[in-house]
N, CA, C and O atoms as CSV, one atom per row, in Angstrom:
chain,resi,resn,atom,element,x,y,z
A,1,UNK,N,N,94.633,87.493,99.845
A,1,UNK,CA,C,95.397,87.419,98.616
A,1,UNK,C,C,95.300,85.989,98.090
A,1,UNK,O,O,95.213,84.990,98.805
A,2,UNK,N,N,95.329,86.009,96.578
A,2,UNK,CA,C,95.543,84.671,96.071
A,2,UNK,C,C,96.417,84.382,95.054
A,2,UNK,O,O,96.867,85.310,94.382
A,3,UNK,N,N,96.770,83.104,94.801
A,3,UNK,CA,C,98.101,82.989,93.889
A,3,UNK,C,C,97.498,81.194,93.475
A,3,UNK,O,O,97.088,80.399,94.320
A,4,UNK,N,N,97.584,80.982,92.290
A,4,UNK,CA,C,96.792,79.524,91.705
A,4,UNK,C,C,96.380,79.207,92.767
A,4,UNK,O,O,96.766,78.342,93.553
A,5,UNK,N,N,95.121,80.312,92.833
A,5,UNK,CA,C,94.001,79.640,94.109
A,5,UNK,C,C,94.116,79.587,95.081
A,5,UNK,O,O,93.144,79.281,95.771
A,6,UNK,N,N,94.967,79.769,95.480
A,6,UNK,CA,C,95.486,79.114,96.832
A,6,UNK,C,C,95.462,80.682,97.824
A,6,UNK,O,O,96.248,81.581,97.524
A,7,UNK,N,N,94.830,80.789,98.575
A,7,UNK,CA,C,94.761,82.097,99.609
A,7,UNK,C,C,95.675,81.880,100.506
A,7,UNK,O,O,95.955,80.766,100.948
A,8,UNK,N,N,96.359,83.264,100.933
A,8,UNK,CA,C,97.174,83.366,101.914
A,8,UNK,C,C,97.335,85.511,102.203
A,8,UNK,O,O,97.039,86.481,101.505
A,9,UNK,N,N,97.869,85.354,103.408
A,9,UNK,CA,C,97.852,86.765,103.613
A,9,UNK,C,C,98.709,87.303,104.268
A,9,UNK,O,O,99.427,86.479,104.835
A,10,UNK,N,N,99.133,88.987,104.572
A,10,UNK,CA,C,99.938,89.502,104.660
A,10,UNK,C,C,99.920,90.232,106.058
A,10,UNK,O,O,98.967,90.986,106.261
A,11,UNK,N,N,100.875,90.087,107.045
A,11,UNK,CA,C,101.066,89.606,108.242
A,11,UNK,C,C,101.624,91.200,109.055
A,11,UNK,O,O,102.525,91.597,108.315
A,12,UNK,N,N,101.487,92.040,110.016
A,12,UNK,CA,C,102.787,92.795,110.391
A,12,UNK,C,C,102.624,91.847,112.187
A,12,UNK,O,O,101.792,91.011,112.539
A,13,UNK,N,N,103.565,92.332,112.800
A,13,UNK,CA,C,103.755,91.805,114.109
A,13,UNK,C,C,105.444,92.782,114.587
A,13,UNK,O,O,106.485,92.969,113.959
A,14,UNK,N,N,104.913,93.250,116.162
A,14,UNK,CA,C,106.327,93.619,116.636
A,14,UNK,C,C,106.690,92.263,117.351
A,14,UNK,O,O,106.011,91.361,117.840
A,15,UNK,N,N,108.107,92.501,117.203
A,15,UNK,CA,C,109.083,91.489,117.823
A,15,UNK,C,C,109.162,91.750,119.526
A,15,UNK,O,O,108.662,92.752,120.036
A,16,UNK,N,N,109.640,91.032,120.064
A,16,UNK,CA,C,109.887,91.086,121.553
A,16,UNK,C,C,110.949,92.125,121.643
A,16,UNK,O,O,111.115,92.497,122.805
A,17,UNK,N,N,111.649,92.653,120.850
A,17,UNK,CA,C,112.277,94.179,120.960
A,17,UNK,C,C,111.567,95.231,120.585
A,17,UNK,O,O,112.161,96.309,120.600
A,18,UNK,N,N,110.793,95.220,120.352
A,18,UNK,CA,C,109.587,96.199,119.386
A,18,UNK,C,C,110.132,96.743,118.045
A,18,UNK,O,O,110.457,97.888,117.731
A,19,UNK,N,N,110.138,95.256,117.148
A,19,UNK,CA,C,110.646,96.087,115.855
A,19,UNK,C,C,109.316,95.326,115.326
A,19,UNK,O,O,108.831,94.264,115.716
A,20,UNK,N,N,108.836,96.322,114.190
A,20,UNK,CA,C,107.861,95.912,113.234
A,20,UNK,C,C,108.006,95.205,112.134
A,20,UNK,O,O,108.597,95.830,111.254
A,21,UNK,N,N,107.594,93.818,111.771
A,21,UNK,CA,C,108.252,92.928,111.330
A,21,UNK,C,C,106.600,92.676,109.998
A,21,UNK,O,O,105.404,92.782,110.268
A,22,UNK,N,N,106.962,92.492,109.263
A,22,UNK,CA,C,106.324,91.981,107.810
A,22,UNK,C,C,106.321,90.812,107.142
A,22,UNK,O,O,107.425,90.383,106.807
A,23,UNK,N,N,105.175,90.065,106.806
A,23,UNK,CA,C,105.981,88.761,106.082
A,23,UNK,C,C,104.036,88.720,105.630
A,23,UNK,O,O,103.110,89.524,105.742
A,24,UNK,N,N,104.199,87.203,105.064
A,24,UNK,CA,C,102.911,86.665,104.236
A,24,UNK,C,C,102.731,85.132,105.299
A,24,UNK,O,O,103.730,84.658,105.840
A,25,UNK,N,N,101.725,84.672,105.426
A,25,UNK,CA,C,100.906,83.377,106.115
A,25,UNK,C,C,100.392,82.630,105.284
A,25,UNK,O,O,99.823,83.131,104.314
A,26,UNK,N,N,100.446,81.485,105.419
A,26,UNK,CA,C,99.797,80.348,104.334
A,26,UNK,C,C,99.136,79.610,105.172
A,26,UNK,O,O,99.866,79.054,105.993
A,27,UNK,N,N,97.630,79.321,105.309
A,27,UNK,CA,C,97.400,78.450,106.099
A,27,UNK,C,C,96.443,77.817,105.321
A,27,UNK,O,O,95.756,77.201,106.136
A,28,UNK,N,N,95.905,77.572,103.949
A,28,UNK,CA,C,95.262,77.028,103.334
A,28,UNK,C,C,95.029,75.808,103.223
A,28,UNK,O,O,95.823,75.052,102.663
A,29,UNK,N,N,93.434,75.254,103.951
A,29,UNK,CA,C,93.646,73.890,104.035
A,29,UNK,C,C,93.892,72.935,103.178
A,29,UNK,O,O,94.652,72.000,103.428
A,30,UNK,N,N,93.032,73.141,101.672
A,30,UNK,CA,C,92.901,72.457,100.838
A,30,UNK,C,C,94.417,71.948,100.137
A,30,UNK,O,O,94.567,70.821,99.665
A,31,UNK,N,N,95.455,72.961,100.165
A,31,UNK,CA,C,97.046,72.621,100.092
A,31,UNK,C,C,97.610,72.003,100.865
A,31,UNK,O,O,98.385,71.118,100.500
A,32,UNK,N,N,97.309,72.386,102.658
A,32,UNK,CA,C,98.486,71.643,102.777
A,32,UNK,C,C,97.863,70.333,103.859
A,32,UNK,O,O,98.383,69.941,104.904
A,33,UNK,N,N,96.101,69.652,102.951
A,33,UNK,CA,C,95.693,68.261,103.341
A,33,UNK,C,C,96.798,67.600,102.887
A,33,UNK,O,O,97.378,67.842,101.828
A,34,UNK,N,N,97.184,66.487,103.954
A,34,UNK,CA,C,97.750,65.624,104.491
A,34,UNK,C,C,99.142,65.608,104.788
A,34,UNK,O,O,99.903,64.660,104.982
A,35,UNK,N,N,99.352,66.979,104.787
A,35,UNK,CA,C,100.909,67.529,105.235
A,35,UNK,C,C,100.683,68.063,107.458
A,35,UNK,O,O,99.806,68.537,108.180
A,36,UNK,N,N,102.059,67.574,107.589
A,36,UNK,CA,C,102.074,67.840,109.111
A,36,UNK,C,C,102.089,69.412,109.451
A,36,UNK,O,O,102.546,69.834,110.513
A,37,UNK,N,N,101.809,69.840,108.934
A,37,UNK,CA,C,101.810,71.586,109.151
A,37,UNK,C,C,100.144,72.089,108.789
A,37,UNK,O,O,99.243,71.547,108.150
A,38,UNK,N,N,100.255,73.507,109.601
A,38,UNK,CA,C,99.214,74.018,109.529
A,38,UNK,C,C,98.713,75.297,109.114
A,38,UNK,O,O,97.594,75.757,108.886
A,39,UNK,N,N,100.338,75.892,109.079
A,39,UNK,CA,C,100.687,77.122,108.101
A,39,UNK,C,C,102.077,77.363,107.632
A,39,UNK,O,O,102.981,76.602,107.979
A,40,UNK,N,N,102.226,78.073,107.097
A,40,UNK,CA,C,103.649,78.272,106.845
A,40,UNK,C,C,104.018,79.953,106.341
A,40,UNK,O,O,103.090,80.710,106.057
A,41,UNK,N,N,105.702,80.483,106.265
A,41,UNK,CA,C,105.253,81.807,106.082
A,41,UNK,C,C,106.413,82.196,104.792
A,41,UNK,O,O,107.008,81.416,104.048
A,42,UNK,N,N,106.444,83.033,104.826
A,42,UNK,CA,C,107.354,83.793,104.064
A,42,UNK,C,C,107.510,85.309,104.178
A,42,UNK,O,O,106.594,86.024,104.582
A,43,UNK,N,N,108.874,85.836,103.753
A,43,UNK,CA,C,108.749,87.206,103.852
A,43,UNK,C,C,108.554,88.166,102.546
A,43,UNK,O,O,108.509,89.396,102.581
A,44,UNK,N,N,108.485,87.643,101.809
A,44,UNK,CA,C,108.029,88.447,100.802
A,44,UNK,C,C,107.038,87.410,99.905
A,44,UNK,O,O,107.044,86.183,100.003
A,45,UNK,N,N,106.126,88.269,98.942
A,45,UNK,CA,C,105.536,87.529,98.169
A,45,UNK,C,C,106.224,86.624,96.940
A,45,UNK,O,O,105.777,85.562,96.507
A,46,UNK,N,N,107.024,87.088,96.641
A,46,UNK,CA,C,107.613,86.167,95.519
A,46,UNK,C,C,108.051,84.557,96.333
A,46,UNK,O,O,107.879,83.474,95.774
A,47,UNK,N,N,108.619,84.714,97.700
A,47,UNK,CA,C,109.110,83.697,98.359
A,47,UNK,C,C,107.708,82.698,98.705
A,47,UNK,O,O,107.637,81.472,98.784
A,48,UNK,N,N,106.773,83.623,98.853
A,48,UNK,CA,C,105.672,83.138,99.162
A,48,UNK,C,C,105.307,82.315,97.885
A,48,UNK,O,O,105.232,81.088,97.934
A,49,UNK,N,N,105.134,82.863,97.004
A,49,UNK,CA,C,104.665,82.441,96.174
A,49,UNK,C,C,105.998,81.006,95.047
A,49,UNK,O,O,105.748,80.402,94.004
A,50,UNK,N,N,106.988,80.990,95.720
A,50,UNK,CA,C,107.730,79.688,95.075
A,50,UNK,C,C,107.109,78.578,95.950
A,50,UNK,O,O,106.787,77.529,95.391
A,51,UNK,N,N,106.898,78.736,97.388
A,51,UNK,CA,C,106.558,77.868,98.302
A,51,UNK,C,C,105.358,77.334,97.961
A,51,UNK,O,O,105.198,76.124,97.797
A,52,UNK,N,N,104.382,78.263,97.826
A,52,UNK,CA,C,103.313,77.749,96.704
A,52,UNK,C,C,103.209,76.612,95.321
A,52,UNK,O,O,102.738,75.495,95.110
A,53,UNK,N,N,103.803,77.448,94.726
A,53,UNK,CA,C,104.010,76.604,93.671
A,53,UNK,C,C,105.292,75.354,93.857
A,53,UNK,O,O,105.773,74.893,92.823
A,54,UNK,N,N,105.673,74.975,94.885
A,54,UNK,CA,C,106.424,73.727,94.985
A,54,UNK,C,C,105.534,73.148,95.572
A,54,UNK,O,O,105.265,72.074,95.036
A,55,UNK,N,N,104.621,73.505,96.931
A,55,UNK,CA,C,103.627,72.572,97.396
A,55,UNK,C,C,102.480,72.334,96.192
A,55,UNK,O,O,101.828,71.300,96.332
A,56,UNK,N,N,102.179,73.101,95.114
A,56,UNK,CA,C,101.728,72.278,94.099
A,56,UNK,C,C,101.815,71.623,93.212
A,56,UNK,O,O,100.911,70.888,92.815
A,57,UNK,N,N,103.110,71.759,92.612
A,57,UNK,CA,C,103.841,70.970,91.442
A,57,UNK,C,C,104.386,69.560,92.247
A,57,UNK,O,O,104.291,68.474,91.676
A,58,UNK,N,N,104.860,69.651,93.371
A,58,UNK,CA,C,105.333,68.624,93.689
A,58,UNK,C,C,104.414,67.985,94.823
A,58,UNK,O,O,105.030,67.247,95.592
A,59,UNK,N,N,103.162,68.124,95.046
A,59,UNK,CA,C,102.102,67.131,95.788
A,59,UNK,C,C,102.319,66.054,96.020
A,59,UNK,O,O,102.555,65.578,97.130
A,60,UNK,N,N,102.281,65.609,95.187
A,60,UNK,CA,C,103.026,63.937,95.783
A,60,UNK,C,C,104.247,63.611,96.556
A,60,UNK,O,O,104.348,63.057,97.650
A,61,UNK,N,N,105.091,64.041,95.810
A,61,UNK,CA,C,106.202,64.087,96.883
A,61,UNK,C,C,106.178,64.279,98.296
A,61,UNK,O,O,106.623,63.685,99.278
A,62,UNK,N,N,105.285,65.657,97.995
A,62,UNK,CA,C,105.663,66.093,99.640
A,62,UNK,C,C,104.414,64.973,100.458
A,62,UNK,O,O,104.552,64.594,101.621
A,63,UNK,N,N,103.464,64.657,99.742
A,63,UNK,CA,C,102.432,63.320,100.729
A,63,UNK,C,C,103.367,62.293,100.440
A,63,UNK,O,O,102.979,61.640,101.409
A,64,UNK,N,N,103.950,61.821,100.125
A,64,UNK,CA,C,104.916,60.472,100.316
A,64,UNK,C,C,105.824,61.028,100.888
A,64,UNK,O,O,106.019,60.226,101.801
A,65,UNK,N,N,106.611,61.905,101.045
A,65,UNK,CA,C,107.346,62.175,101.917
A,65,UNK,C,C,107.058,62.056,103.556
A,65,UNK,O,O,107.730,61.480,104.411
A,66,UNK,N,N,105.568,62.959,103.712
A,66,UNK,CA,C,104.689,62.747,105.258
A,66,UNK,C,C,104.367,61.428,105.479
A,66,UNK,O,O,104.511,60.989,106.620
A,67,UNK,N,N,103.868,60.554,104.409
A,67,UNK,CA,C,103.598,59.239,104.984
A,67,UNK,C,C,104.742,58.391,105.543
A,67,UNK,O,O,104.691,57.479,106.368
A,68,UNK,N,N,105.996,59.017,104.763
A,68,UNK,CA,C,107.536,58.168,105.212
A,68,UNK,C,C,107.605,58.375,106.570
A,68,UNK,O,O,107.892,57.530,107.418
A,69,UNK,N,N,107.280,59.746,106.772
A,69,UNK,CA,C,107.556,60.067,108.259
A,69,UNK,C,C,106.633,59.563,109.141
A,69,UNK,O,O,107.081,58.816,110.011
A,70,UNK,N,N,105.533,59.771,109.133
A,70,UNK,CA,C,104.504,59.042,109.679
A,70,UNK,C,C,104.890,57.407,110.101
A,70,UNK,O,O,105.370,57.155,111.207
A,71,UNK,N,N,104.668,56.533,109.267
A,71,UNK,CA,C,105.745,55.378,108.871
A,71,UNK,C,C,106.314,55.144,110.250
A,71,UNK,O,O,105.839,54.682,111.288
A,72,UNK,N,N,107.547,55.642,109.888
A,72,UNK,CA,C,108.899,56.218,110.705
A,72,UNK,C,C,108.469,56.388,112.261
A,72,UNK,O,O,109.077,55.638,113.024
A,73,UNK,N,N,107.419,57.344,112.907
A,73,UNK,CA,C,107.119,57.713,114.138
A,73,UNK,C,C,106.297,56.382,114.452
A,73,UNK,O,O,106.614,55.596,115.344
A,74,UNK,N,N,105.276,56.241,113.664
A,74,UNK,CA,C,104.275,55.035,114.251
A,74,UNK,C,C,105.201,53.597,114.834
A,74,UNK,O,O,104.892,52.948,115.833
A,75,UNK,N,N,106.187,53.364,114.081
A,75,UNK,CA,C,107.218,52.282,114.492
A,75,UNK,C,C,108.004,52.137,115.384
A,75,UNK,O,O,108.101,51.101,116.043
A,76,UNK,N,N,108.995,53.616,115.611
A,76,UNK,CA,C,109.577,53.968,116.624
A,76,UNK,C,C,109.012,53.941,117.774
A,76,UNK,O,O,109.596,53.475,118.753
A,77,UNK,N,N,107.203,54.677,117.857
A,77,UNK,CA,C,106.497,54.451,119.308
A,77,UNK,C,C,106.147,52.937,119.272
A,77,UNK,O,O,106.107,52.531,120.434
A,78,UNK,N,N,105.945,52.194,118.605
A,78,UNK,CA,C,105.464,50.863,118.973
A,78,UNK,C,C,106.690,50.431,119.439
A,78,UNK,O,O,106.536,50.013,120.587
A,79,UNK,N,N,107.758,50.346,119.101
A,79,UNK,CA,C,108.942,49.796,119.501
A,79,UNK,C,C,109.555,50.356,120.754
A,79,UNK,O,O,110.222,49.536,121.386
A,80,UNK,N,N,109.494,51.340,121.162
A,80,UNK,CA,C,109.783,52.198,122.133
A,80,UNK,C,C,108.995,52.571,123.694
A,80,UNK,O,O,109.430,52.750,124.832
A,81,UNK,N,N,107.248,52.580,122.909
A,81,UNK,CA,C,106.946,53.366,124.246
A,81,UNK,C,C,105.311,52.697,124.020
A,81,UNK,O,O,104.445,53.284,124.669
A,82,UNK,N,N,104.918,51.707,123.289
A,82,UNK,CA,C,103.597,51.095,123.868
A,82,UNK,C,C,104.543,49.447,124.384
A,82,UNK,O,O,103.932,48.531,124.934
Protein backbone atom coordinates (compact mmCIF):
# COMPACT_ATOMS: atom_id res chain seq x y z
CA UNK A 1 0.00 0.00 0.00
CA UNK A 2 0.90 3.60 -0.53
CA UNK A 3 -0.05 6.97 0.83
CA UNK A 4 2.28 10.32 -0.52
CA UNK A 5 4.62 7.68 -1.57
CA UNK A 6 5.44 6.42 1.20
CA UNK A 7 4.74 2.34 1.32
CA UNK A 8 3.57 0.55 4.18
CA UNK A 9 1.40 -2.58 4.78
CA UNK A 10 -1.26 -4.43 6.35
CA UNK A 11 -0.37 -6.81 9.11
CA UNK A 12 -2.71 -9.85 10.85
CA UNK A 13 -0.86 -11.71 13.83
CA UNK A 14 -2.44 -13.95 16.80
CA UNK A 15 -1.71 -12.73 20.19
CA UNK A 16 -0.22 -15.01 22.90
CA UNK A 17 -3.99 -15.77 23.77
CA UNK A 18 -4.84 -16.62 20.25
CA UNK A 19 -6.79 -13.64 19.30
CA UNK A 20 -6.39 -12.40 15.70
CA UNK A 21 -5.15 -9.06 15.77
CA UNK A 22 -4.98 -6.44 12.59
CA UNK A 23 -3.13 -3.29 12.20
CA UNK A 24 -0.80 -1.53 9.25
CA UNK A 25 3.48 -1.48 9.41
CA UNK A 26 5.55 1.36 8.33
CA UNK A 27 8.94 0.54 7.76
CA UNK A 28 9.90 2.83 4.93
CA UNK A 29 13.37 3.77 4.75
CA UNK A 30 13.45 6.79 2.83
CA UNK A 31 10.93 8.43 5.78
CA UNK A 32 12.09 7.46 8.60
CA UNK A 33 16.28 8.31 7.45
CA UNK A 34 17.72 9.66 10.38
CA UNK A 35 15.02 8.85 12.88
CA UNK A 36 15.86 6.14 15.78
CA UNK A 37 13.19 3.74 14.65
CA UNK A 38 12.83 1.23 12.13
CA UNK A 39 9.14 0.81 11.82
CA UNK A 40 6.26 1.89 13.30
CA UNK A 41 2.47 0.75 13.33
CA UNK A 42 -0.94 1.63 13.50
CA UNK A 43 -4.30 0.10 13.68
CA UNK A 44 -6.18 1.38 11.20
CA UNK A 45 -5.36 3.17 8.01
CA UNK A 46 -6.51 6.55 8.66
CA UNK A 47 -4.19 6.40 11.98
CA UNK A 48 -1.70 5.16 9.73
CA UNK A 49 -1.95 7.50 7.52
CA UNK A 50 -1.89 10.87 10.13
CA UNK A 51 1.45 9.27 11.31
CA UNK A 52 2.48 9.59 7.85
CA UNK A 53 1.69 12.73 7.12
CA UNK A 54 3.21 14.21 10.49
CA UNK A 55 6.51 12.33 9.75
CA UNK A 56 6.27 14.40 6.55
CA UNK A 57 5.06 17.77 7.21
CA UNK A 58 7.04 17.97 10.19
CA UNK A 59 10.68 16.41 9.02
CA UNK A 60 12.61 18.63 10.56
CA UNK A 61 11.38 18.64 13.69
CA UNK A 62 11.32 15.22 14.19
CA UNK A 63 15.49 15.19 12.81
CA UNK A 64 16.21 17.94 15.33
CA UNK A 65 14.39 16.42 17.72
CA UNK A 66 16.73 12.84 17.16
CA UNK A 67 19.80 14.88 16.99
CA UNK A 68 18.72 16.49 20.59
CA UNK A 69 18.59 13.09 21.73
CA UNK A 70 21.50 11.79 20.23
CA UNK A 71 23.28 14.98 21.73
CA UNK A 72 21.85 14.02 25.05
CA UNK A 73 23.09 10.07 25.02
CA UNK A 74 26.58 10.80 23.43
CA UNK A 75 27.28 13.15 26.63
CA UNK A 76 25.74 11.23 29.26
CA UNK A 77 28.07 8.07 28.03
CA UNK A 78 31.14 10.21 27.90
CA UNK A 79 30.42 11.47 31.27
CA UNK A 80 29.32 8.30 32.74
CA UNK A 81 30.77 5.22 31.24
CA UNK A 82 34.00 5.92 28.87
Amino acid sequence: MKYRNVTFEYVEWTTWNDILKTGYNCSDKKLLDGLDTLSFGAPTIKEMEERIDDLLDFNEQHRHSQQLTNNAMDEFMDRYYY
